[in-house]
PDB file of N, CA, C and O in Angstrom:
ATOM      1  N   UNK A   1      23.494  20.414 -20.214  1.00  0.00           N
ATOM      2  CA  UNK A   1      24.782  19.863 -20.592  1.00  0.00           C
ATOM      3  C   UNK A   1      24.597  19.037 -21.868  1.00  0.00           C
ATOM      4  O   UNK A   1      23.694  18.205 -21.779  1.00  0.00           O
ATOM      5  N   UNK A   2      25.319  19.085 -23.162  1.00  0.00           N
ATOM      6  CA  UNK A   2      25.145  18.745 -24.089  1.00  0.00           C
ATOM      7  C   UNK A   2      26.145  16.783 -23.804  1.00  0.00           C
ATOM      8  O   UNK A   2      27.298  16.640 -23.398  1.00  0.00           O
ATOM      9  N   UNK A   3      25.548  16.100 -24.043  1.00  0.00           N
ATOM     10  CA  UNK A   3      26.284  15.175 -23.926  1.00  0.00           C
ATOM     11  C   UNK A   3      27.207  14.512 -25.233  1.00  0.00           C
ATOM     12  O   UNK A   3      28.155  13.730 -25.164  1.00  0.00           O
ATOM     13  N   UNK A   4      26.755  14.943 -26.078  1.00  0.00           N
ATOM     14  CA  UNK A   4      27.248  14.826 -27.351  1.00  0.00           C
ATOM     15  C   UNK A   4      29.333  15.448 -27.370  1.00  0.00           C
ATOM     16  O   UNK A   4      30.335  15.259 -28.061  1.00  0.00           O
ATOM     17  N   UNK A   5      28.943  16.180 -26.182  1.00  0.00           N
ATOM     18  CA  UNK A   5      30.171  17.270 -26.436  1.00  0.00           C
ATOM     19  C   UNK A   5      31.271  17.094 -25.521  1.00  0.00           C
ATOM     20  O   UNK A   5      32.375  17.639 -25.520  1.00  0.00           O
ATOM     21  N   UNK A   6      30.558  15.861 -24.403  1.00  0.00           N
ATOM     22  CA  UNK A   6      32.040  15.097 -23.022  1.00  0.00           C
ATOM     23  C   UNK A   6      32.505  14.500 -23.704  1.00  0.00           C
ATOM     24  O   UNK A   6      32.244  13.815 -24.693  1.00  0.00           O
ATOM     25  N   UNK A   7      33.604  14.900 -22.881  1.00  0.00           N
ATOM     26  CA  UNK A   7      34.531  13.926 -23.430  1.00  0.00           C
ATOM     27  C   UNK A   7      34.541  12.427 -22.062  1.00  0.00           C
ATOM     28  O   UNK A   7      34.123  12.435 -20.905  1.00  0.00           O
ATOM     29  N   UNK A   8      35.061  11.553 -22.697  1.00  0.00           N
ATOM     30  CA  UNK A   8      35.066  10.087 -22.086  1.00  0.00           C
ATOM     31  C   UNK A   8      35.204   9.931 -20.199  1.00  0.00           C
ATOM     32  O   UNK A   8      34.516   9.146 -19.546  1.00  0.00           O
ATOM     33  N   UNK A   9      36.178  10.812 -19.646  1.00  0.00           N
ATOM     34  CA  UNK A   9      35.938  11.154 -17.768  1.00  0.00           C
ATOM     35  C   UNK A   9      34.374  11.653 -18.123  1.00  0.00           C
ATOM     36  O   UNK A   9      33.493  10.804 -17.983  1.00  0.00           O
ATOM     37  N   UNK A  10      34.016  12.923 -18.553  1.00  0.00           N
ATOM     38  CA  UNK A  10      33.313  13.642 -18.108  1.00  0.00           C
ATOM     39  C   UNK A  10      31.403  12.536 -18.458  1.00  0.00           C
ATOM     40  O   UNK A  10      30.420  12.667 -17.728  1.00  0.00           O
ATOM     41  N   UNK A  11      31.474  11.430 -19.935  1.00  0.00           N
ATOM     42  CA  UNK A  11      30.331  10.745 -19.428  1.00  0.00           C
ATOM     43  C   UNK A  11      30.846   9.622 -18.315  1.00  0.00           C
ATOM     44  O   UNK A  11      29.988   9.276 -17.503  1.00  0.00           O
ATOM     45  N   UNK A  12      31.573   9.290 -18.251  1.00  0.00           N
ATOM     46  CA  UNK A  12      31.568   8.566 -16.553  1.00  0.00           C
ATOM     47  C   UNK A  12      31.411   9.280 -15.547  1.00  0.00           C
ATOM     48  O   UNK A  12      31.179   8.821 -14.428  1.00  0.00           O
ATOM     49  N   UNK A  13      31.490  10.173 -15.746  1.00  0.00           N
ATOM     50  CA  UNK A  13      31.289  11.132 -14.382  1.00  0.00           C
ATOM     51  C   UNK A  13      29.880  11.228 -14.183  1.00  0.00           C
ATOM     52  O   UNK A  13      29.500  10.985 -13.037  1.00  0.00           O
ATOM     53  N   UNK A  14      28.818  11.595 -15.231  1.00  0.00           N
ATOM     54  CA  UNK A  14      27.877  11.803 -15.648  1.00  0.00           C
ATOM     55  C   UNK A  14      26.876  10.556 -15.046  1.00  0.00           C
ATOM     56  O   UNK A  14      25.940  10.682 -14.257  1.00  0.00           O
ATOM     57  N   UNK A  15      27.482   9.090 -15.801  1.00  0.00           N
ATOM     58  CA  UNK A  15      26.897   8.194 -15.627  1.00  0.00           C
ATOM     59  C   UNK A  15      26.882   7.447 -13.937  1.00  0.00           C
ATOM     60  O   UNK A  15      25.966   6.718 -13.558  1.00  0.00           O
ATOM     61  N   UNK A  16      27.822   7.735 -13.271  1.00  0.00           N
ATOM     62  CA  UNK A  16      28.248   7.896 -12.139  1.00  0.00           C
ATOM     63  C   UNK A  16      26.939   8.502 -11.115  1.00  0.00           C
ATOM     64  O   UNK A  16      26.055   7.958 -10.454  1.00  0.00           O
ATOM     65  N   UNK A  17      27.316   9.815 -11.363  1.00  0.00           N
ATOM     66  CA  UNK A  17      25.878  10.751 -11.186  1.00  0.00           C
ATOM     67  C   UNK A  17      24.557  10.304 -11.369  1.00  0.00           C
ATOM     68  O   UNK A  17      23.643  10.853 -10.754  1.00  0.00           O
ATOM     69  N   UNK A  18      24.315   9.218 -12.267  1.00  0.00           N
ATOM     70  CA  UNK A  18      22.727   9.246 -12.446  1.00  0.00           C
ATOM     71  C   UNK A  18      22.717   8.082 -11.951  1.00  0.00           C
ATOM     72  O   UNK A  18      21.544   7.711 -11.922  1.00  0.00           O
ATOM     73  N   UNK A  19      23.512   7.169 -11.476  1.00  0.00           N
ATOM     74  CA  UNK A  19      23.591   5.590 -10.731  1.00  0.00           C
ATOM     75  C   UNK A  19      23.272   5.905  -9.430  1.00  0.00           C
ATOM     76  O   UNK A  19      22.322   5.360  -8.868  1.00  0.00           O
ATOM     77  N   UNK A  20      24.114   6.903  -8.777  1.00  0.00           N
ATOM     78  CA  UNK A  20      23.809   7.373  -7.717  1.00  0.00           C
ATOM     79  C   UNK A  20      22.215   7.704  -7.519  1.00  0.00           C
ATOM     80  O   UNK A  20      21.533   7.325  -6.567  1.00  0.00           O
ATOM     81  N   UNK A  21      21.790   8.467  -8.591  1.00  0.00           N
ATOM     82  CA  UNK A  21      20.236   8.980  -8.358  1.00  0.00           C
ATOM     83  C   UNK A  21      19.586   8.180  -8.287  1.00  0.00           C
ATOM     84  O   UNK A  21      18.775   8.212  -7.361  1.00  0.00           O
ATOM     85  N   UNK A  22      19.579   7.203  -9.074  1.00  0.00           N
ATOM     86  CA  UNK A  22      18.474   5.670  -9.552  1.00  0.00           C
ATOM     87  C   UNK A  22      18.747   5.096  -8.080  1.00  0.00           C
ATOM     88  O   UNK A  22      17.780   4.619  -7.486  1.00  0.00           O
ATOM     89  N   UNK A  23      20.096   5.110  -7.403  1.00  0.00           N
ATOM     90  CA  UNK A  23      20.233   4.289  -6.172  1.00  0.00           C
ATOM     91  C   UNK A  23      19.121   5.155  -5.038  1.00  0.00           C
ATOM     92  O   UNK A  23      18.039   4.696  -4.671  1.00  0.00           O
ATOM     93  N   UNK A  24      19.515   6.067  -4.749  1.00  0.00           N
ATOM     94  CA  UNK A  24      18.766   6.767  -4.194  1.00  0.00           C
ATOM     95  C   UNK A  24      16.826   6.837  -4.771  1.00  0.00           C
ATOM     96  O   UNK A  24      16.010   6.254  -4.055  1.00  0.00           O
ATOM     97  N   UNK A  25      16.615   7.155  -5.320  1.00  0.00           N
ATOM     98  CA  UNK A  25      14.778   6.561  -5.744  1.00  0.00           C
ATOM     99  C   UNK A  25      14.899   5.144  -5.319  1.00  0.00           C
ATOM    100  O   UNK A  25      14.261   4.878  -4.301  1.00  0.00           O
ATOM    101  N   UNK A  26      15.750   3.912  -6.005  1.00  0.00           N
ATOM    102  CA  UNK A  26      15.299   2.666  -5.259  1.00  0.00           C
ATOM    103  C   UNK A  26      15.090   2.352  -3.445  1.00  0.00           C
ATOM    104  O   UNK A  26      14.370   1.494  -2.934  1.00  0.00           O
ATOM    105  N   UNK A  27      15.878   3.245  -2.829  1.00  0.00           N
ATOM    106  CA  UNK A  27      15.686   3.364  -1.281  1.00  0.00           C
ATOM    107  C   UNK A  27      14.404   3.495  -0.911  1.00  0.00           C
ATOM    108  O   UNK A  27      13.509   2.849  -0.366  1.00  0.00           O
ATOM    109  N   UNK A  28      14.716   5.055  -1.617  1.00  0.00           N
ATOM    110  CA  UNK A  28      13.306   6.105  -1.109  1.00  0.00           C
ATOM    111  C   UNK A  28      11.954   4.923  -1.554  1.00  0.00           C
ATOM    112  O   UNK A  28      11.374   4.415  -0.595  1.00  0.00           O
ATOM    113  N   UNK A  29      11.570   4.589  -2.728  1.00  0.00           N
ATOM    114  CA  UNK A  29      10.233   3.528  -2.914  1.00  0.00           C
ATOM    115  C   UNK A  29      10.704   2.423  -1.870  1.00  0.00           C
ATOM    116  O   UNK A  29      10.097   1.567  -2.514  1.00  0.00           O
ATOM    117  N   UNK A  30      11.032   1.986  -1.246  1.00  0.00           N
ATOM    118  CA  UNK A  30      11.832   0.674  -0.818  1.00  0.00           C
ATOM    119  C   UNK A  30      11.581   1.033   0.544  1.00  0.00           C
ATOM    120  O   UNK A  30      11.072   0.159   1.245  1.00  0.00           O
ATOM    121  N   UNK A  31      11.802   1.997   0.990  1.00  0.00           N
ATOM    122  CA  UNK A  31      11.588   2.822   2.702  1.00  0.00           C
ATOM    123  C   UNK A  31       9.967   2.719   2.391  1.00  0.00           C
ATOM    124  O   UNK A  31       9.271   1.961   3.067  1.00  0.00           O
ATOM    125  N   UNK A  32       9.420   3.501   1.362  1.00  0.00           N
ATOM    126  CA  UNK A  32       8.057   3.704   1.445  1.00  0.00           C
ATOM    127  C   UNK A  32       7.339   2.443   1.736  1.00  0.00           C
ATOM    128  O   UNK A  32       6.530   2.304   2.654  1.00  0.00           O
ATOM    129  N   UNK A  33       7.662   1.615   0.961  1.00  0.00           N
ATOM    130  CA  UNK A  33       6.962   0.372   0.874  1.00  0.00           C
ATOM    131  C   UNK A  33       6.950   0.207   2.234  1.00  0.00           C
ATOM    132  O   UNK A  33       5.876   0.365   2.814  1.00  0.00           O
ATOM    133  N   UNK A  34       8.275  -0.180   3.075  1.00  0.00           N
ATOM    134  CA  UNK A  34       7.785  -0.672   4.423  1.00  0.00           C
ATOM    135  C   UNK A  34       7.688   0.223   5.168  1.00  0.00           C
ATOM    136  O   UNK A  34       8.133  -0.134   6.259  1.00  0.00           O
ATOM    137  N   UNK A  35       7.343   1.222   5.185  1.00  0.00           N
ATOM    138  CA  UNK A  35       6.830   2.086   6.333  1.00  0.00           C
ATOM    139  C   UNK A  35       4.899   1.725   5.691  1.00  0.00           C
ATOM    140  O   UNK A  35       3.969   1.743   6.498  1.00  0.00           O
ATOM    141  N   UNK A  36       4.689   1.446   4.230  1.00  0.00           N
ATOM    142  CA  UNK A  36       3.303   1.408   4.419  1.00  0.00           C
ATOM    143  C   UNK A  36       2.786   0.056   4.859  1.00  0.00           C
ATOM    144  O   UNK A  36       1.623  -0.294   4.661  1.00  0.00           O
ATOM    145  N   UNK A  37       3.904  -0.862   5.602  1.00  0.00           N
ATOM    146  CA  UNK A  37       3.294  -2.095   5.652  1.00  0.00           C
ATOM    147  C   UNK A  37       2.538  -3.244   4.847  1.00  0.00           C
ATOM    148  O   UNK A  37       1.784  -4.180   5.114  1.00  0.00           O
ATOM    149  N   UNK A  38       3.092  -2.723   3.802  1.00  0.00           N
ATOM    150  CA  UNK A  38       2.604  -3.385   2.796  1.00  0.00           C
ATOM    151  C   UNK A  38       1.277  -3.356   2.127  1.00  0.00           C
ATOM    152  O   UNK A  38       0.618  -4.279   1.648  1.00  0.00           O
ATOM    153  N   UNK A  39       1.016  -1.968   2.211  1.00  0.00           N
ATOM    154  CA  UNK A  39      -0.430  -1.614   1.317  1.00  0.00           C
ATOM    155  C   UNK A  39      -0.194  -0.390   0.171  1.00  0.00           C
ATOM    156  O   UNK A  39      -0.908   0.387  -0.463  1.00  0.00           O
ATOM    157  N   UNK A  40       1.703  -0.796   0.339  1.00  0.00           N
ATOM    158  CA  UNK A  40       2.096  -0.358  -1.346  1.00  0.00           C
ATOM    159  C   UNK A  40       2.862  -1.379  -1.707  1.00  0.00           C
ATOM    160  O   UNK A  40       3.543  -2.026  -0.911  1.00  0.00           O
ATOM    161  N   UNK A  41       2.801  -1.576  -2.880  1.00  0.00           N
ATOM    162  CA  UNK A  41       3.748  -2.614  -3.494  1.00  0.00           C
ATOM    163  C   UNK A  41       4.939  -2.122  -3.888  1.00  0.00           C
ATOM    164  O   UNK A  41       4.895  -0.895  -3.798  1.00  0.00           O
ATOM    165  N   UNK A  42       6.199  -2.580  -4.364  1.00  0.00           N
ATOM    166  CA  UNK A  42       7.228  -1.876  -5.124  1.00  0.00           C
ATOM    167  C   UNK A  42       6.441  -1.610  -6.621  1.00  0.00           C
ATOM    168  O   UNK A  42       6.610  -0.577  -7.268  1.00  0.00           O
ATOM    169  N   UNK A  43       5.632  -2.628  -7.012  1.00  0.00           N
ATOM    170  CA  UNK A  43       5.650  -1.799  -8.392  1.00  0.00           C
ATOM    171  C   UNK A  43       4.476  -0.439  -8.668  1.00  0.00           C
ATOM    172  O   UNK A  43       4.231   0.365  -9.568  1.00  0.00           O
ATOM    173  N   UNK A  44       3.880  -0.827  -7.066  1.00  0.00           N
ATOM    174  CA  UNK A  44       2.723   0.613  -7.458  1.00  0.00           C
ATOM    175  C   UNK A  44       3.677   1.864  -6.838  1.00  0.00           C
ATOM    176  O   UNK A  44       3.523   3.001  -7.283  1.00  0.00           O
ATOM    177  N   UNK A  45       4.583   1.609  -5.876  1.00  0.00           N
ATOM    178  CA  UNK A  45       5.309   2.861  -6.018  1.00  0.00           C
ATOM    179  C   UNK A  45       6.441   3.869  -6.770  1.00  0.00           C
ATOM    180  O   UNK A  45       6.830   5.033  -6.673  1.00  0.00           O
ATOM    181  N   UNK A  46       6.774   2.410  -7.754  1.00  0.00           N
ATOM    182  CA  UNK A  46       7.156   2.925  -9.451  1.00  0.00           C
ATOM    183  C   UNK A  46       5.950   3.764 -10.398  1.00  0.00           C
ATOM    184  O   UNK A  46       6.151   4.454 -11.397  1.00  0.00           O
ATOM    185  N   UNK A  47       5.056   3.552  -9.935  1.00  0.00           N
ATOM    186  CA  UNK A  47       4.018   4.078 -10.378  1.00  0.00           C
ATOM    187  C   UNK A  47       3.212   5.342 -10.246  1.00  0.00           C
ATOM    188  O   UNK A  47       2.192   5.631 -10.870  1.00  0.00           O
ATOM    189  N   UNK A  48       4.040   6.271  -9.038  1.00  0.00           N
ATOM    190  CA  UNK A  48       4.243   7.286  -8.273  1.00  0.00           C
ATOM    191  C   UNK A  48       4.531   7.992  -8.650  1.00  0.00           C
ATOM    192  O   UNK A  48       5.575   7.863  -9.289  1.00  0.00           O
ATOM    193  N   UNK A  49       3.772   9.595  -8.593  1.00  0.00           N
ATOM    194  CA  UNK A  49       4.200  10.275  -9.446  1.00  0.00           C
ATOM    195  C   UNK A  49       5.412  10.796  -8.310  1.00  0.00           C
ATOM    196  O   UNK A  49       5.276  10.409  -7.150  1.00  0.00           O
ATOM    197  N   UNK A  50       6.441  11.561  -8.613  1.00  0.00           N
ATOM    198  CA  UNK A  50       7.278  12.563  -7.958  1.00  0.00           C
ATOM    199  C   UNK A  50       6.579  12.982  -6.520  1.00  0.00           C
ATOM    200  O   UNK A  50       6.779  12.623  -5.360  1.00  0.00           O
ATOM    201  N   UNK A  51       5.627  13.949  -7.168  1.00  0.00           N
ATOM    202  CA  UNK A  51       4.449  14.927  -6.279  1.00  0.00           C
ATOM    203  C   UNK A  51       3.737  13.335  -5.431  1.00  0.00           C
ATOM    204  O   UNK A  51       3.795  13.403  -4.203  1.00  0.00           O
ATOM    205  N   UNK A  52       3.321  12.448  -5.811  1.00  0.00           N
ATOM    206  CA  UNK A  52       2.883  11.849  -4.676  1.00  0.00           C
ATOM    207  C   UNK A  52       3.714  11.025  -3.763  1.00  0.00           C
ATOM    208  O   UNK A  52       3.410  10.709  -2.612  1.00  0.00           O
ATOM    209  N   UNK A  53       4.772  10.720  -4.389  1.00  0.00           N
ATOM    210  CA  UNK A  53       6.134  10.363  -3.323  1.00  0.00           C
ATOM    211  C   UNK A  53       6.215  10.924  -2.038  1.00  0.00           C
ATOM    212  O   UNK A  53       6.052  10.523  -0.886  1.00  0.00           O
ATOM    213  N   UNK A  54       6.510  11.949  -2.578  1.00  0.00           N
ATOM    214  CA  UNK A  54       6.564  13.205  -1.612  1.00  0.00           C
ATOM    215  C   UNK A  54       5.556  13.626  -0.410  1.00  0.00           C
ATOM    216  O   UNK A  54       5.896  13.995   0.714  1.00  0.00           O
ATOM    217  N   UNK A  55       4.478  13.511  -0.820  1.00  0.00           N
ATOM    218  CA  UNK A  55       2.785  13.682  -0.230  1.00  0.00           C
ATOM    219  C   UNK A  55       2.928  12.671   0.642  1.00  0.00           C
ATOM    220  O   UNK A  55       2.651  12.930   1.814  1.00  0.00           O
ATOM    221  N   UNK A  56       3.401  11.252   0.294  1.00  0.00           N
ATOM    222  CA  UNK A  56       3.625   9.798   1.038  1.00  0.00           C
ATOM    223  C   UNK A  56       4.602  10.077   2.332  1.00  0.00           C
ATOM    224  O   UNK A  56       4.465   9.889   3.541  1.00  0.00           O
ATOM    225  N   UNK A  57       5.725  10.650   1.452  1.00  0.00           N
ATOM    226  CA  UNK A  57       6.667  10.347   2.511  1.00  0.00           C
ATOM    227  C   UNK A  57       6.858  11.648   3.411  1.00  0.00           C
ATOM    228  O   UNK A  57       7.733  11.505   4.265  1.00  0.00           O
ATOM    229  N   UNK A  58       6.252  12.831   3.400  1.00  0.00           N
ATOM    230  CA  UNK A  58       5.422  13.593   4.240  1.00  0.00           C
ATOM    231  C   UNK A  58       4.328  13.206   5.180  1.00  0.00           C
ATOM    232  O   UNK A  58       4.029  13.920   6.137  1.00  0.00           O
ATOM    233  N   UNK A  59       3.743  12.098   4.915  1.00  0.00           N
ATOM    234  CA  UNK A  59       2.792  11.458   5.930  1.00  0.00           C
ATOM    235  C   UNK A  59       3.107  10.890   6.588  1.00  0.00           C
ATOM    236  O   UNK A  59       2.401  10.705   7.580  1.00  0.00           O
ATOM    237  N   UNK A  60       4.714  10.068   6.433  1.00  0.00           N
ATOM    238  CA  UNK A  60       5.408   8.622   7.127  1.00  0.00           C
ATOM    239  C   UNK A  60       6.371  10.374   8.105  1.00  0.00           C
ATOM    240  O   UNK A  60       6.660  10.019   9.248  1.00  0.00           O
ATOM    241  N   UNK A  61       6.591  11.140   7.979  1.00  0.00           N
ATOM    242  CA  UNK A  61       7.425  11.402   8.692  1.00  0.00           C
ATOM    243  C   UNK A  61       6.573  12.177   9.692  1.00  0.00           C
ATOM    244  O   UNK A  61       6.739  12.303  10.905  1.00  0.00           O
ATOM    245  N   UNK A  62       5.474  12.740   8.773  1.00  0.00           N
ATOM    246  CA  UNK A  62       4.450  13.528  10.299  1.00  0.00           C
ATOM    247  C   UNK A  62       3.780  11.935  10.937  1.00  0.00           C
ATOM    248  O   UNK A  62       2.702  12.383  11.326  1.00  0.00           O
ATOM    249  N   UNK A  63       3.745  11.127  11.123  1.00  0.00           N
ATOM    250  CA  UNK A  63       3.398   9.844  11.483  1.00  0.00           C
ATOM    251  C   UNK A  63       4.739   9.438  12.732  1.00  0.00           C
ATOM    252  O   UNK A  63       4.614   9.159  13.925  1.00  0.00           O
ATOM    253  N   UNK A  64       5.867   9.538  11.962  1.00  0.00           N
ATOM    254  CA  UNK A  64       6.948   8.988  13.293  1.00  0.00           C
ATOM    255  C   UNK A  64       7.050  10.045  13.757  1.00  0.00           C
ATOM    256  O   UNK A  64       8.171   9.798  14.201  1.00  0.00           O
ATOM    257  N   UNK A  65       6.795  11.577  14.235  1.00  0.00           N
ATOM    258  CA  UNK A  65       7.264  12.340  14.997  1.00  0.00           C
ATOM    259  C   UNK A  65       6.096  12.370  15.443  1.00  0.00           C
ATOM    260  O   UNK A  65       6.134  13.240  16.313  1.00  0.00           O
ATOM    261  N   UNK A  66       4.748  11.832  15.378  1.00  0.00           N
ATOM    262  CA  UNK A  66       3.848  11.913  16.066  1.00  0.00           C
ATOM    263  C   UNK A  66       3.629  10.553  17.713  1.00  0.00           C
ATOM    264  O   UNK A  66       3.248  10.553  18.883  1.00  0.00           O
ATOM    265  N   UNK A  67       4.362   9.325  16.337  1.00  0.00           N
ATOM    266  CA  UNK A  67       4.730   8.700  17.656  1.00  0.00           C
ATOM    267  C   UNK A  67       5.692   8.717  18.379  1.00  0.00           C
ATOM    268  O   UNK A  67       5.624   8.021  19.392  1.00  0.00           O
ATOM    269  N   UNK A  68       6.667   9.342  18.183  1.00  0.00           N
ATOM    270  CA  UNK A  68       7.855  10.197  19.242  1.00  0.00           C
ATOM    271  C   UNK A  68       6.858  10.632  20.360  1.00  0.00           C
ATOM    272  O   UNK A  68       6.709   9.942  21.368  1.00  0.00           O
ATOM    273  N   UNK A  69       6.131  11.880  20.138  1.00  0.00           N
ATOM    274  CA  UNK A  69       5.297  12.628  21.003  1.00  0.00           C
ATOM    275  C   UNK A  69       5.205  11.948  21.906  1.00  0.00           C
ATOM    276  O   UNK A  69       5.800  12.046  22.979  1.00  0.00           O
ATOM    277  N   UNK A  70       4.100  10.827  21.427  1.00  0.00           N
ATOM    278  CA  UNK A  70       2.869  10.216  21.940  1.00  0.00           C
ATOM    279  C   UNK A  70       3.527   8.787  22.656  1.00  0.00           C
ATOM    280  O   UNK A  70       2.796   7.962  23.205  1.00  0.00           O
ATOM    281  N   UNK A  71       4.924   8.637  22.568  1.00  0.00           N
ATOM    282  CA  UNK A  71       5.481   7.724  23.158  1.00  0.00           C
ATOM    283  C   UNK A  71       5.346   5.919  22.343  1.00  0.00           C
ATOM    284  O   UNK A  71       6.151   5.009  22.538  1.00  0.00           O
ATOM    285  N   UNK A  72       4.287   5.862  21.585  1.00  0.00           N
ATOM    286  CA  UNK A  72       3.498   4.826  21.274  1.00  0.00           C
ATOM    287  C   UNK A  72       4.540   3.822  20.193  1.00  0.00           C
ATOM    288  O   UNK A  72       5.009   4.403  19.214  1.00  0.00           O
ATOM    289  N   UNK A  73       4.780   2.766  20.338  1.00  0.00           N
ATOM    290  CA  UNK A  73       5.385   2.418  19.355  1.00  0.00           C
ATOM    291  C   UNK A  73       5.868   2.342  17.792  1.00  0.00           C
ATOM    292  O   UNK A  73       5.039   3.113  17.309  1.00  0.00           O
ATOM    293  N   UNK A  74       6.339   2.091  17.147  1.00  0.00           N
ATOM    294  CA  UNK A  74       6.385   2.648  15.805  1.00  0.00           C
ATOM    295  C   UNK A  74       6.771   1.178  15.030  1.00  0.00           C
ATOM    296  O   UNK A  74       6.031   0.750  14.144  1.00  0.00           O
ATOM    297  N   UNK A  75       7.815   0.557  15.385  1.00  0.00           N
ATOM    298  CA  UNK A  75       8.440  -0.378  14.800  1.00  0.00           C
ATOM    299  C   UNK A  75       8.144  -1.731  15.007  1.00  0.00           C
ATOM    300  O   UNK A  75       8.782  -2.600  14.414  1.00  0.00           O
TER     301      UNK A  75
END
């Protein structure tokens, strides 16, 4: 999308759109942090690539369905 070429709705719409996204990443690092108990910081998980976000928060979720299983506490 050329931005040069919206007109005035269409960059609010735009900008709208990417507030939303930034809101969403601040969660997602923000969940991470406390599911790692604090052996990530917020600023080392700014520091995250995409691919290891992901790798992370693939471990926190095979982690709570493991303590589902296993009955064992989580929280």
């Amino acid at each position: 999308m050329r931005i040069l070429s919206l007109n005035l709705d269409e960059i609010v719409s735009e900008a709208d759109i990417l507030d939303k996204e930034v809101k969403s990443i601040k969660e997602n690092l923000i969940k991470l942090c406390w599911y790692m108990r604090g052996s990530l910081t917020i600023d080392e998980a700014w520091a995250l690539s995409h691919e290891e976000r992901e790798i992370i928060q693939a471990l926190v979720k095979e982690n709570i369905e493991t303590t589902k299983k296993t009955g064992m506490p989580f929280f």
